[in-house]
Wavefront OBJ file of the C-alpha trace (Angstrom):
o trace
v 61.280 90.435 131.273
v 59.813 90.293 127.834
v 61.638 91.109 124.737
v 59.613 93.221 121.844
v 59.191 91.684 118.328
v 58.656 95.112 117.046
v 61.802 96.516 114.546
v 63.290 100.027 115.259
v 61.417 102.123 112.970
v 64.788 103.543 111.277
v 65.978 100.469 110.561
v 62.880 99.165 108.959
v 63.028 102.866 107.180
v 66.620 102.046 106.318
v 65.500 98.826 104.567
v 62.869 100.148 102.810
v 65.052 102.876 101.547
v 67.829 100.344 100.612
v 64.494 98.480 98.135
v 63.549 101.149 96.466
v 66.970 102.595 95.698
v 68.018 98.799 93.955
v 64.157 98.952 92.049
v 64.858 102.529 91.129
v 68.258 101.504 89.824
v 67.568 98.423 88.293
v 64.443 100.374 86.328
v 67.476 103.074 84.951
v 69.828 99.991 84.232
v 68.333 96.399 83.842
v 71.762 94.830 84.423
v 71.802 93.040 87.753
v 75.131 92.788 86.843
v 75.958 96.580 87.498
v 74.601 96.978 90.390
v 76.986 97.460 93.714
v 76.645 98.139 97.099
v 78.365 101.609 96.874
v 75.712 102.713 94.250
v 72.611 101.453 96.207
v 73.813 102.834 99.410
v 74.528 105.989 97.866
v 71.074 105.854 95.934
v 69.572 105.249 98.897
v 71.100 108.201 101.073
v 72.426 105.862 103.436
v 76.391 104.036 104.158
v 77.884 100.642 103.287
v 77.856 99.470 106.654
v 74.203 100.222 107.174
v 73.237 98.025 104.227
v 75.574 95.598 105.564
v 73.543 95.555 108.853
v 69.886 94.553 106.878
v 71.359 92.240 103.984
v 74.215 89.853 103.099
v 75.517 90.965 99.789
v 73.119 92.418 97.146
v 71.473 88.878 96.145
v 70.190 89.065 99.180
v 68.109 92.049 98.949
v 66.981 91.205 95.473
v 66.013 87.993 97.224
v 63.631 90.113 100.104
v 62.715 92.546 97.158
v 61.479 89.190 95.143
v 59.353 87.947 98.267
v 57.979 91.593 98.863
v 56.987 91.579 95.017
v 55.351 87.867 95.488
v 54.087 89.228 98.899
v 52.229 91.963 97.349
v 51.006 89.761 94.297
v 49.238 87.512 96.905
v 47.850 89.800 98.645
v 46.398 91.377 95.857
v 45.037 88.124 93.772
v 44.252 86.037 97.288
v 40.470 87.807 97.653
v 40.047 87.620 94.062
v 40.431 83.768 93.817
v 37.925 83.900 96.195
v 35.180 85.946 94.588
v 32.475 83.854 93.513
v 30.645 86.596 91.660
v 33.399 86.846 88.926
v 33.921 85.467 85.580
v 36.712 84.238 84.707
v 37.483 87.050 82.746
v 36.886 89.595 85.135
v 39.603 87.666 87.683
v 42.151 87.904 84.581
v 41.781 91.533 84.117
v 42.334 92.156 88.062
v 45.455 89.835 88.070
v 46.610 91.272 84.723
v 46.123 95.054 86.233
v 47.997 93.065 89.485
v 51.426 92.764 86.962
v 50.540 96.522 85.426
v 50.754 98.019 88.585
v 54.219 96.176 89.322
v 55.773 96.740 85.466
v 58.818 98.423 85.783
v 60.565 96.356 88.860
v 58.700 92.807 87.142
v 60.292 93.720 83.213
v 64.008 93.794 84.942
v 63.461 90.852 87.004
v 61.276 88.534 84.868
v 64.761 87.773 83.009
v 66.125 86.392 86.306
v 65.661 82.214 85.745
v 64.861 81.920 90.313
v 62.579 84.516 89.533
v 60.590 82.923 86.653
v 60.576 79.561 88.400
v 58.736 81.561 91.819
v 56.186 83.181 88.904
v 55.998 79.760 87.540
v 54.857 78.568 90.967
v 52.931 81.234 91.586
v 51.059 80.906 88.370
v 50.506 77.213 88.679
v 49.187 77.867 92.253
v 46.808 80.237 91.429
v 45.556 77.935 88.626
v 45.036 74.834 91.159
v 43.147 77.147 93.408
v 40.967 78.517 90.853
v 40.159 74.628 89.454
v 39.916 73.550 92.999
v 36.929 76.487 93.391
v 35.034 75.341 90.196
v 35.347 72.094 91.306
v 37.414 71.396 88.054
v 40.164 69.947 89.652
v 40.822 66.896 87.806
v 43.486 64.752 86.372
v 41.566 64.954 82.803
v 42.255 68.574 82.401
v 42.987 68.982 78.918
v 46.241 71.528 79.924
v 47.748 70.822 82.835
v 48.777 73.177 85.440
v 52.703 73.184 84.550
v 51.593 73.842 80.288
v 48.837 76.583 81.611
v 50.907 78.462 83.857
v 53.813 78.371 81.506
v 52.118 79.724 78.690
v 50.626 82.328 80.682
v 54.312 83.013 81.935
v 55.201 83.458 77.961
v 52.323 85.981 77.617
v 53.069 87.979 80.907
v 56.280 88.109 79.860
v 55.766 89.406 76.472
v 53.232 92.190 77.442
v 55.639 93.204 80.270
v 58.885 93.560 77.613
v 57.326 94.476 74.462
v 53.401 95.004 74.343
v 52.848 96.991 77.296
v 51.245 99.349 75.132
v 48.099 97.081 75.410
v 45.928 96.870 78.359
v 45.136 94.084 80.129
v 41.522 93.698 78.999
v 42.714 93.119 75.832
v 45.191 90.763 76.957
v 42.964 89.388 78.954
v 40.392 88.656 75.793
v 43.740 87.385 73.663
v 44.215 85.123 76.432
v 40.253 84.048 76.758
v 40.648 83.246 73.231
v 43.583 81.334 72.976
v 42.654 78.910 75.845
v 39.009 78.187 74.540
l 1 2 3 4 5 6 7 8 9 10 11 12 13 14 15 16 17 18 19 20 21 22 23 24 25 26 27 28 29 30 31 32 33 34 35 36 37 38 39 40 41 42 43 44 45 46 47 48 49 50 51 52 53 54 55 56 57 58 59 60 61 62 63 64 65 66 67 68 69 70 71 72 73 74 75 76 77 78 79 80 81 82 83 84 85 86 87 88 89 90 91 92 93 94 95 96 97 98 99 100 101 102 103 104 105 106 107 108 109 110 111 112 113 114 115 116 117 118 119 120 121 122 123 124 125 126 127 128 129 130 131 132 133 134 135 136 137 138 139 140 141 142 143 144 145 146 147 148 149 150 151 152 153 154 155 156 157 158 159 160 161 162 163 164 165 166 167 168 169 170 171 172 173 174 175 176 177 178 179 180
């Protein structure tokens, strides 16, 4: 007898459900802080116990909507670290549009300090592979990873919060310039 991997489709339904109704309510109100089970359940459509069946307490699905955000954030830059036709230019403007598409849920939750640290990572990873492609992956870099990715961090940040009103080519070019 073999036992199925695959999830009941209402209960994967039920979790999705659960996600958006804590990103649609976290957009409204930014304050983690005011968030409860009763109003995501109810946001959602669904009961207390049936959140209680996919997730521990609400950390926990901020935690799964956190990896689903990173999930989708690799998926989306992974083929374009690989691309050997692009500048490096062109590969900011694609991860920039990346965090555009993603705004809303990523203004709320960049203030969370486990979440910066993961973008931190992230960042730093993405840098590593990219210097590891050009074959510029050297001790005698004149930033290193941790100073690059944090900086880019501070600009991310900013455009998410308060210059969102520019696009990400021209953040892109800001950046291009600054790091020259």
């Amino acid at each position: 007898m073999t036992i199925s991997n695959k999830q009941d489709p209402r209960a994967l339904r039920s979790k999705r459900m659960l996600k958006e109704a804590v990103l649609d309510l976290l957009i409204e109100n930014p304050e983690i802080s005011k968030l409860t089970v009763q109003k995501i359940a109810s946001r959602a459509e669904l009961n207390r116990a049936t959140f209680y069946l996919h997730f521990i307490d609400i950390q926990d699905l901020l935690r799964q909507v956190v990896y689903d955000i990173f999930d989708d954030l690799s998926l989306e830059m992974s083929p374009l670290l690989q691309i050997n036709d692009l500048n490096n230019q062109e590969q900011l403007i694609a991860f920039l549009d990346c965090f555009y598409r993603h705004r809303k849920i990523l203004a709320v939750l960049i203030e969370h300090p486990g979440f910066k640290k993961k973008m931190h990572m992230f960042l730093k990873d993405s840098i590593a592979i990219q210097r590891e492609r050009e074959g510029t992956n050297t001790s005698e870099h004149i930033l290193s990873g941790d100073i690059l990715a944090s900086s880019i961090l501070g600009v991310i940040m900013w455009w998410i919060k308060d210059g969102i009103h520019f696009s990400s080519e021209y953040i892109a070019n800001q950046m291009v310039l600054l790091y020259r």
